[in-house]
C-alpha positions as CSV (number, residue, x, y, z in Angstrom):
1,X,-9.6,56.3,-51.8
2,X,-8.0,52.9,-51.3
3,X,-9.8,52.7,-47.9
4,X,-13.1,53.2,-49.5
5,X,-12.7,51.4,-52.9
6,X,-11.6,48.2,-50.2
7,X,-14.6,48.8,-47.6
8,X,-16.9,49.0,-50.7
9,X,-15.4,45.7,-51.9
10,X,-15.8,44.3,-48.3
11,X,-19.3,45.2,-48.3
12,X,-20.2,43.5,-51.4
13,X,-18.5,40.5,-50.3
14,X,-20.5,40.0,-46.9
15,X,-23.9,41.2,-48.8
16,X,-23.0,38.2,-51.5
17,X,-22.1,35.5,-48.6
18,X,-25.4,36.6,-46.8
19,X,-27.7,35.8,-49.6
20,X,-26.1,32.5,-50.2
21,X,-27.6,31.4,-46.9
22,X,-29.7,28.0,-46.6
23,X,-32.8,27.8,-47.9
24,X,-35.4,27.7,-45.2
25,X,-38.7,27.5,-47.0
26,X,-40.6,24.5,-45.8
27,X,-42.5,23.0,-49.9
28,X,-45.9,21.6,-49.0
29,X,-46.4,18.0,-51.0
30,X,-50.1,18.0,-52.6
31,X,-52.1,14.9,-53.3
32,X,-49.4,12.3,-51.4
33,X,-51.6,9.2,-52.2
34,X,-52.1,6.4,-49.7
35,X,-54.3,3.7,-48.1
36,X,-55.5,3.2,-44.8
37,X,-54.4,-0.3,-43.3
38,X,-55.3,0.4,-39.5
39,X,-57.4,2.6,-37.6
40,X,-56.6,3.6,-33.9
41,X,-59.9,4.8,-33.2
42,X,-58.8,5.9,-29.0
43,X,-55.8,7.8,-30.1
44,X,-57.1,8.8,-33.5
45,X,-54.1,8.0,-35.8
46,X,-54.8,6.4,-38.9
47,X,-51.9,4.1,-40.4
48,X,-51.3,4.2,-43.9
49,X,-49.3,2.4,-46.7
50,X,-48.0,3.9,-49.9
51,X,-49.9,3.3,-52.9
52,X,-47.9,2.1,-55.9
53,X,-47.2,5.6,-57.2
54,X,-46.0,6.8,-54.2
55,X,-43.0,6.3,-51.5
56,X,-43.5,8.5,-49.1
57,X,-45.4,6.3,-46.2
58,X,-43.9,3.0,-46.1
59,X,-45.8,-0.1,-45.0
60,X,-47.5,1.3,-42.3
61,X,-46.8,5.2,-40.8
62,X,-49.3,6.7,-38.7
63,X,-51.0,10.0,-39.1
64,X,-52.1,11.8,-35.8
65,X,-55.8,12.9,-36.7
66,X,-56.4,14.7,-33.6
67,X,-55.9,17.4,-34.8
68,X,-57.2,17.6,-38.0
69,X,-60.7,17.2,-36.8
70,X,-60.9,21.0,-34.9
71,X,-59.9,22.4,-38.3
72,X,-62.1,20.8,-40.4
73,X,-59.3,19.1,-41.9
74,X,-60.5,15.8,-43.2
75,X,-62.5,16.5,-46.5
76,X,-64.6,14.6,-48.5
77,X,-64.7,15.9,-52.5
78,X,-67.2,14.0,-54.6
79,X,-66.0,13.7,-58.0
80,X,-69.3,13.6,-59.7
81,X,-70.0,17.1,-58.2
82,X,-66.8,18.6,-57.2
83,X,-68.6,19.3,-53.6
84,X,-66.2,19.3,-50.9
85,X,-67.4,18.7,-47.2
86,X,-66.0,18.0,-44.2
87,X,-66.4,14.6,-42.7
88,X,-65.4,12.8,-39.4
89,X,-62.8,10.5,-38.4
90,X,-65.3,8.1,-38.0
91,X,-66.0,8.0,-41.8
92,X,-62.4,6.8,-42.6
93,X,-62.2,2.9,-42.9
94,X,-59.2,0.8,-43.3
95,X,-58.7,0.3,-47.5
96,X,-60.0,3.5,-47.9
97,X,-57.7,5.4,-50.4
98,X,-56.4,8.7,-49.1
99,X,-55.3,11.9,-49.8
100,X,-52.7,13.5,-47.5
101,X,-50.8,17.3,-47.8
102,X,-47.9,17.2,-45.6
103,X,-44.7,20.2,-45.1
104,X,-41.5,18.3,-46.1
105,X,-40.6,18.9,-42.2
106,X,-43.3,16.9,-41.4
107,X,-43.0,14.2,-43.7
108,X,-39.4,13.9,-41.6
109,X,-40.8,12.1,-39.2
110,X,-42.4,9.2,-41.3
111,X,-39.2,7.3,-39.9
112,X,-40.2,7.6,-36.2
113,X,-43.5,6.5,-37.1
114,X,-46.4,9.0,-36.3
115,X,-46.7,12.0,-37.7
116,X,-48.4,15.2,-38.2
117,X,-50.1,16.4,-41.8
118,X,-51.9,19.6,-42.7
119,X,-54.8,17.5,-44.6
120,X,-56.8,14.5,-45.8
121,X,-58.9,14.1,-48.5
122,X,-60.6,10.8,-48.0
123,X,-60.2,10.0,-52.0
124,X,-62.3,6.7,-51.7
125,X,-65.5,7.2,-53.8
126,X,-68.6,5.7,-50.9
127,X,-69.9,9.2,-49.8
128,X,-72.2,11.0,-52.6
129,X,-74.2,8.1,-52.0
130,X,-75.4,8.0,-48.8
């Protein structure tokens, strides 16, 4: 009885130290605001600067566009409307004000300089009126 009552306790043990592993679960940011200071048109990476109610970006961090484009991943929502469409790289210009949705892993690199987002929202207000 002691054997089991012991095992039992074991078990309970290991199943409580299991579930107090590291958290793994990679939070998306939303609606990381910025401003687009240089455009590398050949290699597709915009550089952006943090806005004043951010501090995610720095002065200057690039974001690799390339492949955001195949996705549709570069949107254009006009306020007045609430339409959202899909635009091209070649509709972002430098003072533009941006909307990026980055993982946290991703926003790891900001450091090393270029990195990789899930999304832009070009927030700049020019579009509905073309």
């Amino acid at each position: 009885m002691k054997k089991v009552i012991s095992l039992l306790c074991t078990l309970v043990l290991v199943i409580g130290l299991a579930g107090c592993g590291k958290d793994t679960e990679d939070v998306l940011h939303l609606g990381l605001n910025a401003e687009i200071v240089e455009i590398d048109t050949a290699k597709q990476i915009i550089y952006v600067a943090d806005t004043s109610n951010t501090e995610v970006f720095g002065e200057k961090c690039g974001i690799n566009c390339s492949e955001l484009i195949v996705p549709n991943n570069i949107i254009y929502a006009d306020y007045d409307t609430s339409e959202v469409s899909d635009i091209k790289f070649s509709d972002l210009q430098i003072g533009d004000a941006v909307i990026v949705n980055a993982y946290e892993s991703q926003l790891k690199g900001v450091s090393e300089g270029i990195i990789n987002v899930e999304q832009i929202q070009l927030a700049t207000q020019r579009l509905g009126n073309d």
